[in-house]
ZAMARGU-4260 file (C-alpha; in steps of 0.2 Angstrom, whole numbers, plus 5000, padded with zeros to 4 digits):
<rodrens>
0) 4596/4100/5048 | 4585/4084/5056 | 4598/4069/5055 | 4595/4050/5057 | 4612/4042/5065
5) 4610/4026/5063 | 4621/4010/5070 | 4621/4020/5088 | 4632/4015/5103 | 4629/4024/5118
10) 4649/4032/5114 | 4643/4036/5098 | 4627/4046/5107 | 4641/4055/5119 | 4653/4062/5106
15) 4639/4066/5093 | 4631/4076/5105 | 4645/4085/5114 | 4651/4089/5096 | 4633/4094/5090
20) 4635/4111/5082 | 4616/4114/5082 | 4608/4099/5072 | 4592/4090/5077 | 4600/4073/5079
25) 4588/4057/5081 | 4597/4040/5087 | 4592/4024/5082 | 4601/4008/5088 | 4596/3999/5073
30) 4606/3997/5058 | 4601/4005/5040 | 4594/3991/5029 | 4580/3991/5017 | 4567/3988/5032
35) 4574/4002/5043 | 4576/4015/5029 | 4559/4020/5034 | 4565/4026/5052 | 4574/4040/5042
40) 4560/4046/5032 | 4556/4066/5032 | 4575/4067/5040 | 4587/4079/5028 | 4603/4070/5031
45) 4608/4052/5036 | 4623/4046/5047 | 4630/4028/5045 | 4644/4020/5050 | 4654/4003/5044
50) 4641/3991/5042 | 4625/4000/5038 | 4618/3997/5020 | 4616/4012/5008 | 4610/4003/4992
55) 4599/4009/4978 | 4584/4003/4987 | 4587/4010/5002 | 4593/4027/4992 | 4577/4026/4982
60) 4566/4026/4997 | 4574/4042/5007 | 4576/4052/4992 | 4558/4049/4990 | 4555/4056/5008
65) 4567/4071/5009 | 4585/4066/5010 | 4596/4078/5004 | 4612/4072/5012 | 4626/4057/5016
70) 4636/4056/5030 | 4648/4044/5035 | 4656/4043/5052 | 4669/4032/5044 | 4683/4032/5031
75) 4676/4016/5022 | 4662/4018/5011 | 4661/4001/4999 | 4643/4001/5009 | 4636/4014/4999
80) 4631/4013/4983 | 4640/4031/4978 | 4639/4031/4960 | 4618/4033/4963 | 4620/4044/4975
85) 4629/4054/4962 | 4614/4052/4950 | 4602/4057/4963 | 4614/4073/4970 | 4613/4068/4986
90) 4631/4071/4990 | 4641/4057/5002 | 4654/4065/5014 | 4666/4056/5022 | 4678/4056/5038
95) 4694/4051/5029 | 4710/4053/5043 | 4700/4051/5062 | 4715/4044/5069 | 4728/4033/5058
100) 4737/4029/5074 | 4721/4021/5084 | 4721/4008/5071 | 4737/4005/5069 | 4741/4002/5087
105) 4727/3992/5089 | 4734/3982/5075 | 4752/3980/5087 | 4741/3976/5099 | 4735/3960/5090
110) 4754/3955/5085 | 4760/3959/5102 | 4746/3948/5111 | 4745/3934/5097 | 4767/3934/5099
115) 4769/3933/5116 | 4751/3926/5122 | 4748/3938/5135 | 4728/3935/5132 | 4733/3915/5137
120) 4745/3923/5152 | 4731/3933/5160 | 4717/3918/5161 | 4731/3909/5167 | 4737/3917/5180
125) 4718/3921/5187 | 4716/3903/5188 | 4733/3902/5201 | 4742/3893/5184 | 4759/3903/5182
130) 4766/3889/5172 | 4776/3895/5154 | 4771/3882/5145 | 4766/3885/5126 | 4769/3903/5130
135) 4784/3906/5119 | 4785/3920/5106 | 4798/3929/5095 | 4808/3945/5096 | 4801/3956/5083
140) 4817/3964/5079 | 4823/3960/5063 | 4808/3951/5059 | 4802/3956/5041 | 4784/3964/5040
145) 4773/3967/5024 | 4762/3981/5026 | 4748/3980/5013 | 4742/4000/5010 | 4753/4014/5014
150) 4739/4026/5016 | 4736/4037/5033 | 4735/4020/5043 | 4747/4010/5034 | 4762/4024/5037
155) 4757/4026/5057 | 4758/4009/5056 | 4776/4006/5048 | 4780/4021/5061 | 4776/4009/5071
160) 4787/3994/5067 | 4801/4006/5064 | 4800/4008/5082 | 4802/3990/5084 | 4817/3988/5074
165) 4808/3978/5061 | 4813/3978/5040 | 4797/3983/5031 | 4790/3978/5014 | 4777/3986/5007
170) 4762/3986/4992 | 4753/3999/4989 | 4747/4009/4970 | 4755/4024/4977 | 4771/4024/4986
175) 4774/4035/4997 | 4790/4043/4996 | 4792/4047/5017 | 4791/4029/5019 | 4804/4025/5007
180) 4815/4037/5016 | 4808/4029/5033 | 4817/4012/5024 | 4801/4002/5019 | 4804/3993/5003
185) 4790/3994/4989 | 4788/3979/4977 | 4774/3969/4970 | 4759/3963/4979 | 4767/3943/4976
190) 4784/3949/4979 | 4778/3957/4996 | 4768/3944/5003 | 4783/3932/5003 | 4797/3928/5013
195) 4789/3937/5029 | 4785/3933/5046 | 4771/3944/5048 | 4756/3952/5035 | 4745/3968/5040
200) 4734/3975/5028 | 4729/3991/5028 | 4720/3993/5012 | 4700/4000/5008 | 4690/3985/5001
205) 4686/3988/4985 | 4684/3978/4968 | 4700/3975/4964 | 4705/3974/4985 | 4691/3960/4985
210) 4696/3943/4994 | 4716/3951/4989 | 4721/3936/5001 | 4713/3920/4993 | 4720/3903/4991
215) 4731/3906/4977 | 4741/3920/4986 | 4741/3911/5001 | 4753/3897/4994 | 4764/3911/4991
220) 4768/3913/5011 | 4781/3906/5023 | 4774/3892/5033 | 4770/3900/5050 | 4766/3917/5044
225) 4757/3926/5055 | 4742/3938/5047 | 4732/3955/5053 | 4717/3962/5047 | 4710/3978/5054
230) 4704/3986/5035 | 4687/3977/5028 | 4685/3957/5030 | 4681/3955/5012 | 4698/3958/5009
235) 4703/3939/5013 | 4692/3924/5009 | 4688/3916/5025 | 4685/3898/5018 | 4703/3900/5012
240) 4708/3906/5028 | 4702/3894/5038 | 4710/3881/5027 | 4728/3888/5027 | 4726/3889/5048
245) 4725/3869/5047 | 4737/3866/5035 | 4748/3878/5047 | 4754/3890/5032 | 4745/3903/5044
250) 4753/3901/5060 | 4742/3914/5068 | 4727/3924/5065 | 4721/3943/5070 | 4705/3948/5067
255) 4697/3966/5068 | 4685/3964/5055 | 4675/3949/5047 | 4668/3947/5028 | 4650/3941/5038
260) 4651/3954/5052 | 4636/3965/5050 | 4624/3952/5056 | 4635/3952/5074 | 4648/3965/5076
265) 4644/3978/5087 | 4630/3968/5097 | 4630/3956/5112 | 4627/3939/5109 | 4635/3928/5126
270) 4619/3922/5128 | 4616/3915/5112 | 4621/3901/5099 | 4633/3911/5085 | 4625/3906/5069
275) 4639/3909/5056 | 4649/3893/5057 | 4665/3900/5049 | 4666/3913/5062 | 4663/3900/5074
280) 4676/3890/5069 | 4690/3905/5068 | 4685/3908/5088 | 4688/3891/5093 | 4707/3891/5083
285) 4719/3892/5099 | 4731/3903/5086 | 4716/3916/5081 | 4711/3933/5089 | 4696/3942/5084
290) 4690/3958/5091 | 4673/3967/5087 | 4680/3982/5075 | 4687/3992/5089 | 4702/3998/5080
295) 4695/4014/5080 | 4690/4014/5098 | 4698/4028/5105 | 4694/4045/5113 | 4703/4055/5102
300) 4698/4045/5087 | 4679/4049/5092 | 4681/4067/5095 | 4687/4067/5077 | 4674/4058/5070
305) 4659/4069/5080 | 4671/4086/5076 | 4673/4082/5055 | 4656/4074/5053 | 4648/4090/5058
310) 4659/4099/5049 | 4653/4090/5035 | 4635/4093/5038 | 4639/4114/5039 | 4650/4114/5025
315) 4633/4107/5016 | 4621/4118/5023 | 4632/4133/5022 | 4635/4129/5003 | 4651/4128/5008
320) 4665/4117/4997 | 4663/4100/5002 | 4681/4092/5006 | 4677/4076/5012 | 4666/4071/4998
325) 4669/4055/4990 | 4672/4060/4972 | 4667/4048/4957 | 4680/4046/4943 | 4670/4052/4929
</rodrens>
C-alpha cells in the first residue's frame, strides 16, 4: 500500500522503516490539517499520531483522492472524527497497548523529580551551588495516591506505587479486579480525588473525560496536592489550573501533555517568543514540570508502535480481521 505518515520525527522515520513490511512509506514532517490533507492525496492509507487532525473535512478531501485506510500510531483517537469514517468505510486502526509501562514510569519520573527537585539539584550543582535549600521533599511511603483510569497504563502505573509502598485509590467505569487484589481501593471520582497527596490521571479524553479536573473538583483536594498528567490535556482546564497553583490548593504541577499543544509539542521553539500565554505562565511556576509528550518515548515502546501499525496495515490488505479497530457503539 502507498501510506502518507504524517507528524514525522526522525525516530518515527527509524522505526517505521526498520519495521516496514513492504509498504511504500512517504514522510512528511508536517502535521495533517485541512491545508496539508492534500500532501496525502492519491495515497491508500494515512498514519497520524496524537496531535494530527482527522475531521470531516479533512476525511472528505482524501476519500475524494483514494484513501481506503486509517492508521494511528497511538492509542488515543478523540482526534479523529471516527463516527464519519464509519460512514465512509474507511476503517481506523489503532495501537491500543505499545508500552503501559513507558508511560507510567515516565509519569514516576515527574513525581519523583517534582518531590525531591533533583531537576533544581542538577542546575545547581553545575553552577558550583551545592546548598539544600528549598530542596526538601516527602517520603512516598504511605503517601495516599489517586490513580484516575485503571486501564493498561493505569495498572503498570499502580504496580508501580505498590513498589513504593504507597496506599492507592482509584476511579475508573471498569475496576479491575487484579488491582483490587493488588490493594487499590475503588470508589467514586469525588471520593477519590480527596484526601490525597498526589493525582495521576491516566484516563482517554473523551466527552465525558472532558476538563474532568475543573474548578469545581478542584475545591474537593487537600491544599498542597500534587497533580500528574501524562493522558490528554483536555482533561483538566488549564484556566482552572493555573488558578488553584496560586491559591496553593496545587502544590505542584506535572505536565506530559497540554489542552493547546498541537500548535507547539513536538517542535523546537528556543529561539522564539511562545505565543500561548497560559502555557507560558505554567513554565514560569517554580512548582510546574512540563515535558513535550514523551511519555512514550522509549525503544521498546516504538518498536511496538512500527511492529502493530503494520500489522494493522496487512491485516487490511490481507482482508484479514481487523483487531485494532476502533469500534463504534451502534
Amino acid at each position: 500500500m502507498k501510506i502518507a505518515v504524517f507528524s514525522t520525527s526522525q525516530y518515527d522515520e527509524d522505526f517505521l522503516s526498520q519495521h516496514n513490511t513492504g509498504h511504500q512509506i512517504v514522510f512528511f514532517k508536517a502535521s495533517l490539517s485541512e491545508e496539508s490533507a492534500v500532501l496525502a492525496a492519491g495515497f491508500d492509507a494515512v498514519c497520524i499520531f496524537v496531535n494530527d487532525i482527522m475531521n470531516k473535512q479533512v476525511l472528505d478531501k482524501l476519500y475524494q483522492s483514494g484513501l481506503k485506510l486509517v492508521v494511528l500510531r497511538c492509542a488515543g483517537f478523540n482526534n479523529v472524527d471516527v463516527d464519519y469514517a464509519d460512514q465512509l468505510k474507511v476503517p481506523v486502526l489503532r495501537v491500543p497497548a505499545y508500552s503501559p509501562e513507558a508511560v507510567a514510569e515516565h509519569a514516576m519520573a515527574l513525581i519523583l523529580t517534582l518531590n525531591r527537585k533533583t531537576h533544581k539539584a542538577y542546575n545547581r550543582v553545575r553552577e558550583g551551588n551545592f546548598s539544600l535549600e528549598k530542596l526538601m521533599g516527602i517520603n512516598l511511603n504511605q503517601r495516599k495516591v489517586a490513580v484516575i483510569g485503571t486501564g493498561h497504563i493505569g495498572q503498570a502505573f499502580c504496580r508501580i506505587l505498590k513498589g513504593f509502598g504507597c496506599h492507592i485509590k482509584a476511579h475508573d467505569p471498569f475496576p479491575s479486579a487484579e488491582m483490587r487484589e493488588l490493594g487499590v481501593e475503588y470508589g467514586t471520582l469525588d471520593a477519590t480525588l480527596q484526601d490525597v497527596d498526589i493525582i495521576s490521571l491516566h484516563c482517554p479524553l473523551t466527552v465525558d473525560t472532558q476538563y474532568l479536573i475543573n474548578a469545581d473538583r478542584l475545591q474537593m483536594i487537600k491544599p498542597g496536592t500534587m497533580l500528574i498528567n501524562t493522558s490528554r490535556g483536555g482533561l483538566v482546564d488549564t484556566k482552572a489550573i493555573i488558578s488553584a497553583l496560586k491559591s496553593g490548593l496545587i502544590g505542584s504541577l506535572g505536565l506530559d501533555v497540554y489542552e493547546q499543544e498541537s500548535g507547539f509539542f513536538f517542535h523546537d521553539f528556543s529561539e522564539l517568543i511562545i505565543q500561548d500565554e497560559q502555557l507560558s505562565q505554567l513554565i514560569s511556576f517554580p512548582n510546574v514540570l512540563i515535558t513535550g509528550h514523551q511519555g512514550f518515548l522509549t525503544q521498546e515502546a516504538m518498536t511496538e508502535i512500527a511492529k502493530v501499525t503494520f500489522d494493522n496495515i496487512d491485516a487490511f490488505e490481507a482482508g484479514s480481521p481487523l483487531v485494532n479497530r476502533v469500534e463504534i457503539p451502534h
